[in-house]
C-alpha positions as CSV (number, residue, x, y, z in Angstrom):
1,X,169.2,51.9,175.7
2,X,168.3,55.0,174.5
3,X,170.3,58.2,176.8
4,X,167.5,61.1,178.1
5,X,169.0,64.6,178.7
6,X,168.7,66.5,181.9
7,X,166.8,68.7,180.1
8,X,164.6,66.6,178.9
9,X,163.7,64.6,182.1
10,X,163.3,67.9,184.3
11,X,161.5,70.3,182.5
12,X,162.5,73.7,184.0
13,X,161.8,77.1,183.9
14,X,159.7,78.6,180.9
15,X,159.1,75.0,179.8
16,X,157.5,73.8,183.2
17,X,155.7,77.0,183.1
18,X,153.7,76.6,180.2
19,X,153.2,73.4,180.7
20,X,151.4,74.2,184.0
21,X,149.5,76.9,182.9
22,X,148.6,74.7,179.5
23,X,147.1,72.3,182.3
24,X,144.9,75.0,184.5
25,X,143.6,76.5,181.0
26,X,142.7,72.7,180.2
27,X,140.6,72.2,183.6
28,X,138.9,75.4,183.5
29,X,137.7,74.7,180.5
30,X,136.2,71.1,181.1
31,X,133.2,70.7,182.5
32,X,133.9,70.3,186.2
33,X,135.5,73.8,185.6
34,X,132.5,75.2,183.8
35,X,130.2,73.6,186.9
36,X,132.0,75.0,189.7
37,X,132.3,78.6,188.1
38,X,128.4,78.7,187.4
39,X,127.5,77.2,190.9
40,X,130.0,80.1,192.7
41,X,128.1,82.8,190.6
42,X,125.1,81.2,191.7
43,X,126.6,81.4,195.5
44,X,127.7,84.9,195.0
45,X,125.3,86.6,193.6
46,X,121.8,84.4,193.5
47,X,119.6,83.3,190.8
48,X,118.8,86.0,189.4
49,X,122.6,86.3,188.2
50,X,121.5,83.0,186.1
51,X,120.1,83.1,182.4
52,X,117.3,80.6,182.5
53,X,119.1,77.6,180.8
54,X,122.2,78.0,183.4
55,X,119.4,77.7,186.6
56,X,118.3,74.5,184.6
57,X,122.3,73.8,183.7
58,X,123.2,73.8,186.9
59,X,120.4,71.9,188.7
60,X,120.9,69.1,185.9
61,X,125.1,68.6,187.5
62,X,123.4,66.9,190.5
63,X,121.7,64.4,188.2
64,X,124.0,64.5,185.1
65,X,128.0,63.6,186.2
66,X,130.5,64.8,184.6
67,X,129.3,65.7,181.2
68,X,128.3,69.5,179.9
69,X,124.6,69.9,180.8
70,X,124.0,73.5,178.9
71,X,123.0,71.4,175.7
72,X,120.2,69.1,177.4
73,X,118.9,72.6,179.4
74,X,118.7,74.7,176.1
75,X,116.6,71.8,174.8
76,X,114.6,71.2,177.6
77,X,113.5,75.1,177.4
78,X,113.3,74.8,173.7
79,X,110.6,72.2,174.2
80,X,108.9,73.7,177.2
81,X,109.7,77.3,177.1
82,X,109.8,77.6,180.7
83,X,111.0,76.4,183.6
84,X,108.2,75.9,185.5
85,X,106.5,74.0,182.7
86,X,109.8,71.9,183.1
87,X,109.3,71.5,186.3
88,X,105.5,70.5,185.9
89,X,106.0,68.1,182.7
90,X,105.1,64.3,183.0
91,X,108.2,61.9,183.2
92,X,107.6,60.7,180.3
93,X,107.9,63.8,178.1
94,X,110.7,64.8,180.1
95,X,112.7,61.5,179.1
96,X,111.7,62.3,175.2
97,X,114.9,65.1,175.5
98,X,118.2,63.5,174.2
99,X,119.8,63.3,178.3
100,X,117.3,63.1,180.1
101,X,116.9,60.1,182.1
102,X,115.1,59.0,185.1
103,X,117.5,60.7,187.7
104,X,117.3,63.7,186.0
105,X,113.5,63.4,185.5
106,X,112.9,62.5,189.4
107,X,114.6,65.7,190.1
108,X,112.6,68.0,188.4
109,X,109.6,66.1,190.0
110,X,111.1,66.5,193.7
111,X,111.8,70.4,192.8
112,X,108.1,70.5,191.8
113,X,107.3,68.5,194.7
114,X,109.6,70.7,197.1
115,X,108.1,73.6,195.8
116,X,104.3,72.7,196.6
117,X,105.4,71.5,199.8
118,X,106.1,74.9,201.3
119,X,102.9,76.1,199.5
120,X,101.4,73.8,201.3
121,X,103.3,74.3,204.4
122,X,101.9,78.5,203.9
123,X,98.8,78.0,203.0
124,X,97.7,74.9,204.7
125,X,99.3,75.8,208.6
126,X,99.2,79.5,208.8
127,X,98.5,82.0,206.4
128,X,95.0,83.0,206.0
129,X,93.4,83.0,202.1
130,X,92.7,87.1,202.0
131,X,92.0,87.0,198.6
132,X,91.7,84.7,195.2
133,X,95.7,85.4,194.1
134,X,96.5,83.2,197.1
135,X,94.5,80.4,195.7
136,X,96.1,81.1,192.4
137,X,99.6,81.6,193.5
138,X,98.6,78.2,195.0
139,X,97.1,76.2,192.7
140,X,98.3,77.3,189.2
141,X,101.8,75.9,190.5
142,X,100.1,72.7,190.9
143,X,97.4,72.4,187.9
144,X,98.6,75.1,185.7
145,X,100.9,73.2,183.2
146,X,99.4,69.3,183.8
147,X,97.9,68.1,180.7
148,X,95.2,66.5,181.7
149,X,92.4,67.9,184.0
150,X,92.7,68.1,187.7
151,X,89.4,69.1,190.4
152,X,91.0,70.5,193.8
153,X,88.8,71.9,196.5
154,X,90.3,74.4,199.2
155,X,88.7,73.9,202.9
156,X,88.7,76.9,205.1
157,X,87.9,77.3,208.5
158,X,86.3,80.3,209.9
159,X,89.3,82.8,209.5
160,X,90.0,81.6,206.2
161,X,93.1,79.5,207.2
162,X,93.0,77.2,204.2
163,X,92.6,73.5,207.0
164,X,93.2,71.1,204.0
165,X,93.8,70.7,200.4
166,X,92.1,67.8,198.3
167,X,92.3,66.7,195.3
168,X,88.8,65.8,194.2
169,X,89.6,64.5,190.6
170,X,91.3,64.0,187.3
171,X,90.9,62.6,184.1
172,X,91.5,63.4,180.3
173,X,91.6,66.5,178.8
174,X,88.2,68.2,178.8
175,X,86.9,64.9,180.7
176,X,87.1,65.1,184.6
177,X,84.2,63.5,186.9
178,X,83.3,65.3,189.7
179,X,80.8,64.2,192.1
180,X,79.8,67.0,194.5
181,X,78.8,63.9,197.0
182,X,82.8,63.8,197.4
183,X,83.2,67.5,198.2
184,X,80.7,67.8,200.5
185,X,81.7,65.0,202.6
186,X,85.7,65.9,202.5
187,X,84.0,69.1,203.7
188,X,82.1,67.8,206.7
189,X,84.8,65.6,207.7
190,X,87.2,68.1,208.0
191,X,84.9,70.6,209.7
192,X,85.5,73.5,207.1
193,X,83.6,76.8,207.5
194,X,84.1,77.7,203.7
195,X,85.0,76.0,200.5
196,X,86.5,77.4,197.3
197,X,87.0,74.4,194.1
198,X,89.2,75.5,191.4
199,X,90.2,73.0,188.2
200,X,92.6,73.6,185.4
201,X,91.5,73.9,181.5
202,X,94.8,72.1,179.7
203,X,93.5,73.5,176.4
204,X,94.2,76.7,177.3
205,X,90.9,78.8,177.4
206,X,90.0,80.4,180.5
207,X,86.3,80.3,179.6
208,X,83.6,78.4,182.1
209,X,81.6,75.9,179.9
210,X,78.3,74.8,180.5
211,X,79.0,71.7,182.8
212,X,81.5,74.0,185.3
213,X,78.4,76.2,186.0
214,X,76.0,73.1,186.7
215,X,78.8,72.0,189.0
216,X,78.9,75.1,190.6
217,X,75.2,75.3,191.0
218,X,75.0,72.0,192.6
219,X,78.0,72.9,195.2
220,X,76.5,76.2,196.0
221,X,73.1,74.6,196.7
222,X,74.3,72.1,198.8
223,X,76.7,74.2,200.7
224,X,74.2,76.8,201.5
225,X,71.9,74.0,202.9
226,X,75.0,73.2,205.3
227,X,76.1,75.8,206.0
228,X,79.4,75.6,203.8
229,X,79.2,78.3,201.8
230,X,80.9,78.0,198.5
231,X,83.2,81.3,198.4
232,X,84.6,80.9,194.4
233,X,85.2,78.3,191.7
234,X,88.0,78.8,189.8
235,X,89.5,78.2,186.6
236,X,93.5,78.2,186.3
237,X,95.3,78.0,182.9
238,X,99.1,78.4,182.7
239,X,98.8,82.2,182.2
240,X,95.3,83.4,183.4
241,X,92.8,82.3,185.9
242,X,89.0,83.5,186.2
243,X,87.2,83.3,189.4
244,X,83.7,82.5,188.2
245,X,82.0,84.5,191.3
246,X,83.0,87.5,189.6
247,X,80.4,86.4,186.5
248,X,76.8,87.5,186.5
249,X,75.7,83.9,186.4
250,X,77.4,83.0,189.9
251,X,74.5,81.6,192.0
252,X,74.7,84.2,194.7
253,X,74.5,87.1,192.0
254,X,70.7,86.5,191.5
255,X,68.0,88.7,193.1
């Protein structure tokens, strides 16, 4: 049998040192290190202390274990260029990204989700609609980044507390149904005072085409016959919206 030294079974002094130190240099670096220093900073000093790929980075460590996330959150903003168009991307696309599976895709849904929720929560149970950048702040989050097209209709009661939120209909790009039977009876049967309808253009154009203003006409004649006015109809893309009541050709413009 071989014979082992003193020294060499009890490391002492500098030896056991370094060794130690060699070992807390090794777990900072890891990834579990890297994690727990970027979710302190985040404790410390808030989100705004965060690059955009670390707030992605660090919400992907409570899908992703133990494995370094900065790589799949540069891509995913390479691909979507922000985080709310992450946030608002199908499942599908999502799971394209090298790392990304369904956990981590389900999570940017429920942040989405969340998100809306206490928009909803705001807009739906207290806050009163003063002006069109609460139904923007409101419904770009939700329609602003979908690709397809999406019909919503806000129902306001005589304050202008926003009673309910509907979504009327959706469809393919450019190709979205809406029957103003539907409106008006969501209407009635929630006993609004007011309307405003608002839809998203995926393609990116802000402009109202031809068959948004015969919808409009049709909503603002029947509204005014029951006494639902139709306050606005408004188109949301990702970066602009246009309220068409500002436009000469909104139906309560004409002399």
């Amino acid at each position: 049998m071989e014979s082992v030294s003193e020294a060499d079974a009890v490391p002492s002094g500098k030896n056991a040192s370094s060794r130690t130190g060699s070992a807390s240099d090794a777990a900072a670096a890891s990834p579990a290190g890297h994690r727990r220093r970027l979710l302190e900073r985040y404790c410390r000093n808030g989100i705004d202390a965060l690059h955009p790929h670390e707030i992605v980075e660090l919400l992907l460590t409570y899908a992703i274990g133990r494995k370094d996330t900065k790589r799949i959150a540069k891509k995913l903003l390479e691909r979507f260029k922000t985080i709310s168009a992450i946030c608002n991307a199908p499942l599908e696309m999502l799971q394209q990204i090298d790392g990304i599976g369904p956990n981590s895709a389900g999570l940017f849904m429920l942040v989405r989700d969340l998100l809306g929720w206490c928009l909803r929560e705001r807009y739906e149970r207290s806050s009163v609609i003063a002006d069109r950048r609460d139904v923007e702040t409101y419904l770009r989050f939700f329609y602003g980044f979908r690709p397809d097209e999406y019909v919503a209709a806000l129902f306001l009661d005589a304050a202008n507390h926003a009673v309910q939120t509907d979504l009327i209909a959706e469809g393919t790009v450019n190709q979205c149904a809406v029957f103003p039977r539907i409106v008006i009876e969501k209407a009635l049967r929630c006993r609004a005072a007011s309307m405003i309808i608002a839809h998203n253009h995926p393609a990116g154009t802000a402009a109202p085409s031809e068959q948004d203003w015969q919808l409009t006409e049709r909503l603002f004649a029947a509204g005014k016959l029951l006494d639902i006015p139709l306050i606005d109809h408004i188109i949301i893309c990702s970066e602009t919206t246009v309220g068409l009541r500002d436009l000469p050709r909104w139906p309560g413009a004409r002399g």
